[in-house]
C-alpha positions in Angstrom: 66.7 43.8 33.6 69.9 46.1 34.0 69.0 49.3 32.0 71.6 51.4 30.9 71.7 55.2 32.4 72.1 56.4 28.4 68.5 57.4 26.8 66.5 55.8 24.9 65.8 57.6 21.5 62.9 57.1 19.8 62.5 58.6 15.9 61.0 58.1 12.6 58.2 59.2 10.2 54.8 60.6 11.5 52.4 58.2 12.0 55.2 55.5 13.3 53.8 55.2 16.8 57.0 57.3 18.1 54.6 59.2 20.9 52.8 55.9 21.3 55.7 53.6 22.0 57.9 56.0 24.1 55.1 57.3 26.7 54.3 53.2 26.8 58.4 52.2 27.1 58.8 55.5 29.7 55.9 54.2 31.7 57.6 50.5 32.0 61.1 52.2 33.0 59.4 54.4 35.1 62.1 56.7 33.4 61.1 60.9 32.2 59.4 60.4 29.0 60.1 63.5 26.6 58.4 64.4 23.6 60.0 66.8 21.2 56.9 68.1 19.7 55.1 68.8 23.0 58.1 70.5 24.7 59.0 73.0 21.5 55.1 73.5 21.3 55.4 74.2 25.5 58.4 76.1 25.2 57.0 78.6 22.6 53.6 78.7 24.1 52.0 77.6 20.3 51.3 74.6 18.4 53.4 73.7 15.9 51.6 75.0 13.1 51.2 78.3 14.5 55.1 77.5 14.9 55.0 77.0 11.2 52.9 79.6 10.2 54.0 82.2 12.4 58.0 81.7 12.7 58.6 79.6 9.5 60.0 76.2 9.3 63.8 77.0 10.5 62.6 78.7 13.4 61.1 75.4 14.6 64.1 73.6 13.4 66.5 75.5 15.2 64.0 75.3 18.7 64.9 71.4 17.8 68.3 71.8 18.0 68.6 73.8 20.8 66.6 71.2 22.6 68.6 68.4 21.0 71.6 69.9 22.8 70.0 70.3 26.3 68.5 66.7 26.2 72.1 65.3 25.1 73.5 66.4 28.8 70.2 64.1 30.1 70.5 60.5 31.2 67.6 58.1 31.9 65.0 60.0 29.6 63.0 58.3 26.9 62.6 60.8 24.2 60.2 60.7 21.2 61.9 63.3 18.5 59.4 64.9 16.0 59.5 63.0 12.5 62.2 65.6 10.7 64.4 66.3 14.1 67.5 63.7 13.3 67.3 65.3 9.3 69.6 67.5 10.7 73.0 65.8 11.5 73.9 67.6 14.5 70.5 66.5 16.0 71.4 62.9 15.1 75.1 63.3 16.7 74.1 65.2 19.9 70.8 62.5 20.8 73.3 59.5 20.1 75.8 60.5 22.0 74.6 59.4 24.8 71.4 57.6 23.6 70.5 54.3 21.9 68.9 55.6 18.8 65.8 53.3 17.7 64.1 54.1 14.2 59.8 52.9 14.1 59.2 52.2 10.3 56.0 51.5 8.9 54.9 50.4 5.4 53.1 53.0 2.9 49.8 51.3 3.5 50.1 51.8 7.7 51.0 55.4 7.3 48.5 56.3 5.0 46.2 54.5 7.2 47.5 56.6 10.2 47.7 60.1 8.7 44.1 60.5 7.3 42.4 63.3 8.7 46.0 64.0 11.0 45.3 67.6 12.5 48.4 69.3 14.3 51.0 67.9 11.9 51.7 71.0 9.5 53.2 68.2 6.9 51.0 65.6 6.6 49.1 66.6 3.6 52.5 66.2 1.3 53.2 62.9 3.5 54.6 60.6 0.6 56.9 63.5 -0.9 57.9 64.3 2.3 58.9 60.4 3.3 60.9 59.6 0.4 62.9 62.7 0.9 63.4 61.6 4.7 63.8 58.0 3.5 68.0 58.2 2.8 68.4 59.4 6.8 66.2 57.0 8.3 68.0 54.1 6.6 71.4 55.6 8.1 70.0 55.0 11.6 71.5 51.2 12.6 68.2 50.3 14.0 65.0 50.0 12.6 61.6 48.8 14.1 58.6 47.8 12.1 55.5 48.6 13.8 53.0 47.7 10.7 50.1 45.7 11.7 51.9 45.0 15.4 50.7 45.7 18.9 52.5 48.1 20.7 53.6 45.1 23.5 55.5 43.4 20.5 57.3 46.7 19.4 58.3 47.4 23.1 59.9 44.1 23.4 61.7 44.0 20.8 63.0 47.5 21.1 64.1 46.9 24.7 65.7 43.3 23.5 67.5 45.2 20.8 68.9 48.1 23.4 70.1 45.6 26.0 71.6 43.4 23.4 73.7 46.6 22.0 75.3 46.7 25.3 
């Protein structure tokens, strides 16, 4: 299997599987495997609510960016972004220009199911508000990946079998 030197992007909605599915896809590439959320909350030496609560909500969004433009300059990385990183347009420009861009989806039911009791994710209480204003981006992404009711195995395969068939 010929893998391209670009990244692999992985985004979408809390409670997707985005961590999940890129530490597992990383793992098979044997490729760097960077998550958003854990190198902002690194960087800043804080979790991201004390992010939240401390610096306010664009502070974190503009540690996103800057990291958005650093990871652009990156090949062979499989990054998982934080659930609102590609709201921002110039996020979504500078990971897809030079990464395949994947989007995990789940239904209502899965998420809910996923985001009971969530600790660590500032946002989670106001989930459904805060999905159906994300909804619009999402559905701009070109490709989308269910992971309702499926084993990670099956949404690894048919993300890889998506990005080698974009080529």
């Amino acid at each position: 299997m010929a893998i391209p030197s670009e990244n692999l992007v992985i985004t979408g909605f809390m409670g997707t599987g985005k961590s999940t599915i890129g530490k597992k896809i990383a793992a098979k590439l044997k490729r760097e495997f960077v998550d958003t959320d854990a190198e902002i909350e690194r960087r800043a030496g804080m979790s991201i609510p004390e992010i939240f609560e401390v610096q306010g909500e664009a502070a974190f969004r503009a540690m996103e960016t800057e990291l958005a433009r650093e990871l652009a300059t990156r090949e062979k990385l499989v990054i998982s972004t934080g659930g609102g990183m590609l709201m921002n347009e110039e996020n979504r420009a500078l990971l897809g220009s030079n990464g395949f861009v994947v989007c995990l989806v789940a239904s209502p039911e899965a998420l809910e199911k996923r985001l009971q009791g969530a600790r660590g994710r500032p946002l989670a209480a106001q989930w459904r508000e805060l999905y159906e204003k994300r909804r619009p981006i999402y559905e701009l992404l070109p490709v989308h990946v269910d992971t309702s009711d499926r084993m990670p195995t099956a949404v690894i395969q048919e993300i890889l079998q998506r990005w080698l068939s974009s080529l």
